[in-house]
C-alpha positions in Angstrom: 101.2 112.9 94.3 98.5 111.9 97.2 101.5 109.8 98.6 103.9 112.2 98.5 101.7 114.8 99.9 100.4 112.3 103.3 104.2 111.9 103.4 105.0 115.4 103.4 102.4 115.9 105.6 103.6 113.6 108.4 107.6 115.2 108.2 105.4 118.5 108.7 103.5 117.3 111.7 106.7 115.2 113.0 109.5 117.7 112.4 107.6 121.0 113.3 104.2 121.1 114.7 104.5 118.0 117.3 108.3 118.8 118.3 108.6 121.0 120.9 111.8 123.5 121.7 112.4 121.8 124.1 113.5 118.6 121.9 115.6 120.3 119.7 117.3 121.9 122.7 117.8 118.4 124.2 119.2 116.6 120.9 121.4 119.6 120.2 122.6 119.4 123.6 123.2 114.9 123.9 123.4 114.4 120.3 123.3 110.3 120.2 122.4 110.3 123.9 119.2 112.1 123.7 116.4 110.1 124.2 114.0 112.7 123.0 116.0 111.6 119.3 114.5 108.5 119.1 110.9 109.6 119.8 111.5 112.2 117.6 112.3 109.3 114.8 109.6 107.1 116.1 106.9 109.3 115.8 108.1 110.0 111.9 107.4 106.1 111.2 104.3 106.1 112.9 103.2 109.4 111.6 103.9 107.9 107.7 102.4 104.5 108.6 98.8 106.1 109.9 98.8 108.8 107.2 99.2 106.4 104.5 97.2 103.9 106.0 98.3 100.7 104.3 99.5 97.6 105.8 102.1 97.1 103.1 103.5 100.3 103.7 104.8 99.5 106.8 108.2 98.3 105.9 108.6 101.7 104.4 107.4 103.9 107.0 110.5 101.8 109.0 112.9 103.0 106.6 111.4 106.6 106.4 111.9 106.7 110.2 115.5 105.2 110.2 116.8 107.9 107.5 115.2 110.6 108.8 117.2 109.7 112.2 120.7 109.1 110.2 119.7 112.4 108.5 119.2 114.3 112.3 122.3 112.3 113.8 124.4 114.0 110.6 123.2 117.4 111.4 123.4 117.3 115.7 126.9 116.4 115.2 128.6 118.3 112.2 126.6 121.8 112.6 128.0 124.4 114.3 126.8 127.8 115.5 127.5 129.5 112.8 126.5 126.9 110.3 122.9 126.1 111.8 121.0 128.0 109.0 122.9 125.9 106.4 122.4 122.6 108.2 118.7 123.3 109.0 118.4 123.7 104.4 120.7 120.6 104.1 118.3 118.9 106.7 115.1 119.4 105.1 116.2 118.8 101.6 117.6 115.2 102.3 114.4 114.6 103.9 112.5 115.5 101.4 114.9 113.8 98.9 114.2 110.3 100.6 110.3 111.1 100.9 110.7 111.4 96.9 113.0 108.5 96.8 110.7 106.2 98.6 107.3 107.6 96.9 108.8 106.3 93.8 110.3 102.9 95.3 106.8 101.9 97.1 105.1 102.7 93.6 107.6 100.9 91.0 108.6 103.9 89.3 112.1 105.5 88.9 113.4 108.8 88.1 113.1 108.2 84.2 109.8 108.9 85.1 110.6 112.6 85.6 113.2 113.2 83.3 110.4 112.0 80.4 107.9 114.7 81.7 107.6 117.7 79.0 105.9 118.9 82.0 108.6 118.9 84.6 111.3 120.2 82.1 109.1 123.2 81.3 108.1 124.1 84.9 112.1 123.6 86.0 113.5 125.9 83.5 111.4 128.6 83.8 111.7 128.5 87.7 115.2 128.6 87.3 115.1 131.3 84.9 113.3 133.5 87.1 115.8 133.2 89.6 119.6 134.7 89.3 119.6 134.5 85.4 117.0 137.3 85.5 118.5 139.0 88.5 122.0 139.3 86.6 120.0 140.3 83.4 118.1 143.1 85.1 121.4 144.3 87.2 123.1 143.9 84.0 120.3 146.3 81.8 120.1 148.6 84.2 123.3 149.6 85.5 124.1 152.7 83.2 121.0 153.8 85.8 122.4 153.1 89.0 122.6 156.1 91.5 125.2 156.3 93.6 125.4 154.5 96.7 124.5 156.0 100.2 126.4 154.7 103.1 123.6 155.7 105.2 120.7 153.8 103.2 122.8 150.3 103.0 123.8 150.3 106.5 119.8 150.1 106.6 119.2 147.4 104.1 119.7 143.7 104.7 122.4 141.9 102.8 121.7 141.2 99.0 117.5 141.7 100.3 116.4 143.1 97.0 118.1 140.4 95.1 115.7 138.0 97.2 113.0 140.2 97.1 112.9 140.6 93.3 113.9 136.6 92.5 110.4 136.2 95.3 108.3 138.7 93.4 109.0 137.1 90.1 108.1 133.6 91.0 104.8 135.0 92.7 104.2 136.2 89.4 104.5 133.6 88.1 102.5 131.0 90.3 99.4 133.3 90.1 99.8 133.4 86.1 100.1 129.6 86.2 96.6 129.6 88.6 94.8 132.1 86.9 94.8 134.7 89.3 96.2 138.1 87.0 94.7 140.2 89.8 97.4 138.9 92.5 99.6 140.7 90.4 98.1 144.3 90.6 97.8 144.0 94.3 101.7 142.3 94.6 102.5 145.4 92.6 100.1 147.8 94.7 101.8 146.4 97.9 105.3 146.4 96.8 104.5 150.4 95.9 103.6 151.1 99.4 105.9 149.4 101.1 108.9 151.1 98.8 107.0 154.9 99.3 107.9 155.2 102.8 112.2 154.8 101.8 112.1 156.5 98.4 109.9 159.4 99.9 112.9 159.7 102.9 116.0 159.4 100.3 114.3 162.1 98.0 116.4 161.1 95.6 114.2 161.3 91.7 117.1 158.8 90.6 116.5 156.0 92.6 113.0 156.5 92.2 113.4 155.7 88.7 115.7 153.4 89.2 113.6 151.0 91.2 110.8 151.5 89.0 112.7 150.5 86.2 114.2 147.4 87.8 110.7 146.7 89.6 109.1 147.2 85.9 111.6 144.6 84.3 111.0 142.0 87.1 107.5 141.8 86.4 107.6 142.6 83.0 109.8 139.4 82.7 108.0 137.2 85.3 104.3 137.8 83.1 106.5 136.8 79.9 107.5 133.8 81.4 104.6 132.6 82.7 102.4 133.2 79.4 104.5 131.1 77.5 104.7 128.4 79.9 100.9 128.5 80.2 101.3 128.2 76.5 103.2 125.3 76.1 101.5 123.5 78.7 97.9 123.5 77.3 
């Protein structure tokens, strides 16, 4: 994990902290041609090779930097507009992808590794369960509840936001379960309450009151379930 995290450290430092606007507006702008590209994918080898610090990891600080600019040459010339946001995820995973891919290369392991980890399997499926399993199950229990819809209150809300905002809460949850820290959850709770006053106190509208509490209630309720038994099966 130490190498993975020096490596992670220097894509932070390399893709975010040490590259200006200015860059991005420059490779965006002459793709191939921009010669702020190839500093950019310099300065990801070099980062790598001083983080890690070891002579024989020099050959794959090359290959880190080399990717990484086949990766950013990919994105410059097939994103669009419209499809930045998408490209930008895409980006960033395949980095991290090869980051993982050459942790386990310079350290003569392979994936098997990974899939024979109790550990991994546990902490995977529980993640995903919190996600949009438990969304659909909680839209799903609820919904003889639902109030009706105001046209005035959605034009308000951002698309699918409490979807998000509940899949967030639950994982939250469960990372301070997982840590030890059961009093994160009172003041997530606590801060979630305050923050939903202002809008149910404006809609006046008892129904939806109960409705969110219910939904909110579930979240958590589920999230706290989870996470005990995975603390469970882990010690």
């Amino acid at each position: 994990m130490i190498l993975f995290t020096k490596l992670f450290l220097a894509h932070l430092f390399g893709d975010f902290i040490w590259q200006p606007n200015s860059w991005v507006a420059n490779k965006e702008l002459k793709k191939h041609k921009s010669v702020y590209l190839y500093i950019h994918i310099l300065l990801h080898g070099v980062l790598a090779a001083v983080l890690v610090g070891e002579i024989n990891f020099i050959p794959y600080a090359a290959l880190i930097a080399v990717t990484h600019g086949i990766i950013d040459l990919i994105k410059l010339h097939f994103q669009k507009d419209k499809t930045k946001r998408t490209w930008f995820v895409l980006d960033q995973i395949a980095h991290i992808l090869v980051l993982i891919g050459i942790v386990l290369l310079y350290e003569n392991k392979t994936i098997i590794n990974f899939w024979q980890n109790d550990t991994f399997w546990i902490l995977i499926t529980a993640i995903l369960l919190l996600t949009k399993p438990t969304s659909i199950f909680i839209k799903t229990i609820i919904s003889i509840w639902a109030p009706e819809s105001k046209n005035s209150h959605q034009d308000n809300s951002l698309i699918a936001a409490g979807n998000y905002i509940g899949i967030l809460e639950r994982l939250f949850v469960f990372g301070f379960i997982l840590t030890g820290h059961f009093e994160a959850i009172g003041f997530l709770l606590a801060a979630k309450s305050i923050f939903r006053f202002g809008d149910l106190k404006e809609a006046k509208d008892r129904k939806l009151t109960e409705y969110v509490m219910i939904g909110t209630l579930i979240s958590f309720g589920i999230a706290i379930l989870v996470g005990l038994t995975v603390q469970a099966l882990l010690l």
